[in-house]
C-alpha positions, 0 to 999 in steps of 0.5 A: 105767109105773113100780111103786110102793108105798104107804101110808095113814093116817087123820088124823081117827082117829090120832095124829100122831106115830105117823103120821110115824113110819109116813111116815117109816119108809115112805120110808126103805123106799122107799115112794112113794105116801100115801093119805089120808081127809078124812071129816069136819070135826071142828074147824073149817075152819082146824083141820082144815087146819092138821092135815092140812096138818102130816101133808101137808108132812111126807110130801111132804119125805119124797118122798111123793105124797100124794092126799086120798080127800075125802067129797063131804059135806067141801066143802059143811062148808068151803064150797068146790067142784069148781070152786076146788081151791085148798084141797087145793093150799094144804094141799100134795096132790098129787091128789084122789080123786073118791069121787063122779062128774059128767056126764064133762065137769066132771072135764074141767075138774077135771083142768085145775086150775091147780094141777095136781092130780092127778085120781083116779078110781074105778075099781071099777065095770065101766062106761064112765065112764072113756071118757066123761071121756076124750071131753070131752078130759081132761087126760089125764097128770093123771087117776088111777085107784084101787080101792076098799078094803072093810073088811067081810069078803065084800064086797071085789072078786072078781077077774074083776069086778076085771080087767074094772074095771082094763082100762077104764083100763089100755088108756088108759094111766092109772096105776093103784092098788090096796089090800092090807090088812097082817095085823098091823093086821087089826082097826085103822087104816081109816076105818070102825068096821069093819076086817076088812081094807082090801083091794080083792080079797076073795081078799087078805083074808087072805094074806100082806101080801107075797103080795097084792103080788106078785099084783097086780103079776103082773096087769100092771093095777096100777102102785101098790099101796098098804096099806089099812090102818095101821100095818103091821108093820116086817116087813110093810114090809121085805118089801114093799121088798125084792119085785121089782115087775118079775118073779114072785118064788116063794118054795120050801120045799126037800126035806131032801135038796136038793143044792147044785146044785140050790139054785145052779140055783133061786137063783142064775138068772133064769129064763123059760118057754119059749116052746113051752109045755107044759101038765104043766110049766113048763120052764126049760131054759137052766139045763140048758146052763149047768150040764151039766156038773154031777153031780145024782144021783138023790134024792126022785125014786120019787113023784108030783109034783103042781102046785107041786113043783118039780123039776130033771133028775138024771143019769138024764135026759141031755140033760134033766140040770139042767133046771128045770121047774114041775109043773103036771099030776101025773105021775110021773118017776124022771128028775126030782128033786123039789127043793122046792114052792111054799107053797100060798098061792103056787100060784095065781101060777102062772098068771101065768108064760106063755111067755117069761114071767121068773120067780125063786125065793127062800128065807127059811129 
């Protein structure tokens, strides 16, 4: 399924201005998906929907999918319901997200709206609400499902509850949506008067906003990754655009003395792990045929190396010479150069790459 990125703004608490130029910015990125809250009333039915309406058209001729988390209380203050949806169709939504779930079979008929919005659900709970909507015969390409942000810090997802969570709808081939909270816009931009952060994983609260992404991606459970919170930065937005949704990217730090080649060897290929794996490292041996002929003198090679290094074979190692591996076991190799590491807020991505698995490096210094 497609990858996509998201943004998210809140209306009832933000300028409008600053919002389209957030959407637009956005869009010109690449950006796909906009999150939206409607918690309250503040105005009056028609005020409300004349504000939400002004941000929903704009984002839509941006080329963006807008889906409205809605509060369950919303519909009784605009005296509407579950069953007529024309109000959020009217406003120009592409979807609404159910923060609350009914008896499996009135989300069967909510998914067959004649509007064709989309139905999100909530997928942070490891129960089987997903099947049971699913056996009343649901509209199927018409339901989403989308994690829950939590703004108060140790209260976001651990991540083998998150798995467990995300399965129940990737086997069934629901699109999928997750939260990454932007750095920069730490303590502002959610809903809630509390804002430490709005991601879904409490391992993400406080990563780089691009590191979140790339691990969500990794896990193959989540097509659309969405920034909880507003504005993230122009950095923080530039970097996301430029990740490959599609493959591991790690970023290195080199050693002084990394030689040409080895750079060339990192930078310049697409690499994957053998298939006959080993548990000391992650070899990429291709590398050493394409580039055999290349000298690599022995430099930075009388030291232990330890999980993150990143080393390449010198002209001690024969056949070996080139080949690139990622160390995984501490060991120690006088064949084998030590090129650069892995940031320690990356290492953990290493247990994404598994046999035959693409990856790729990048610099930024």
């Amino acid at each position: 399924m497609k990858r996509e990125l998201g943004i998210s703004v809140y209306p009832d608490h933000s300028d409008p201005e600053k919002d389209k130029a957030y959407i637009k910015k956005a869009a010109d990125l690449g950006f796909t998906r906009l999150f939206m809250s409607m918690l309250e009333v503040q105005d009056g039915k028609e005020a409300t929907a004349a504000k939400f309406k002004n941000i929903i058209s704009f984002a839509r001729d941006h080329g963006f999918e807008v889906i409205l988390d809605i509060n369950p209380g919303i519909f009784k203050q605009l005296g509407i319901s579950y069953d007529d949806l024309k109000f959020f169709a009217d406003l120009g939504a592409s979807g609404i997200r159910l923060d609350e779930g009914f008896d499996g079979l009135k989300e069967s008929l909510i998914s067959y709206n004649p509007y064709g919005l989309n139905i999100e659900l909530n997928m942070s709970n490891n129960v089987a609400y997903l099947d049971n909507i699913l056996s009343y015969e649901a509209n199927v390409p018409y339901i989403y499902g989308c994690h829950n942000f939590y703004p108060q810090e140790g209260s976001g997802l651990p991540y083998d509850f998150f798995v467990k969570c995300s399965q129940r709808f990737k086997k069934h081939g629901i699109k999928t949506s997750a939260f990454i909270t932007s750095q920069d816009a730490l303590t502002q931009g959610g809903p809630w008067n509390v804002n430490d952060g709005l991601p879904t994983l409490e391992m993400h609260r406080h990563l780089p906003i691009v590191v979140q992404a790339k691990h969500l991606f990794a896990t193959g459970l989540i097509d659309t990754v969405i920034i909880g919170n507003c504005y993230a930065s122009d950095e923080e937005l530039e970097s996301l655009a430029a990740l490959d949704r599609y493959c591991i990217t790690l970023d290195v730090d080199y050693v002084p003395e990394v030689n040409p080649i080895e750079r060339t060897i990192l930078e310049d290929n697409l690499h994957f792990r053998r298939g006959d794996i080993t548990a000391m490292t992650i070899r990429s041996t291709q590398v050493r045929v394409k580039y055999a002929d290349q000298p690599n003198p022995p430099h930075d090679n009388e030291h232990e190396f330890k999980r993150g290094d990143i080393v390449v074979g010198n002209d001690e190692f024969g056949r070996y010479k080139n080949e690139l591996q990622i160390v995984l076991e501490p060991h120690q190799d006088s064949r084998k150069n030590l090129v650069g590491r892995i940031p320690e807020n990356e290492i953990f991505m290493l247990d994404y790459i598994k046999p035959w698995s693409k990856f790729k490096f990048e610099n930024h210094n």
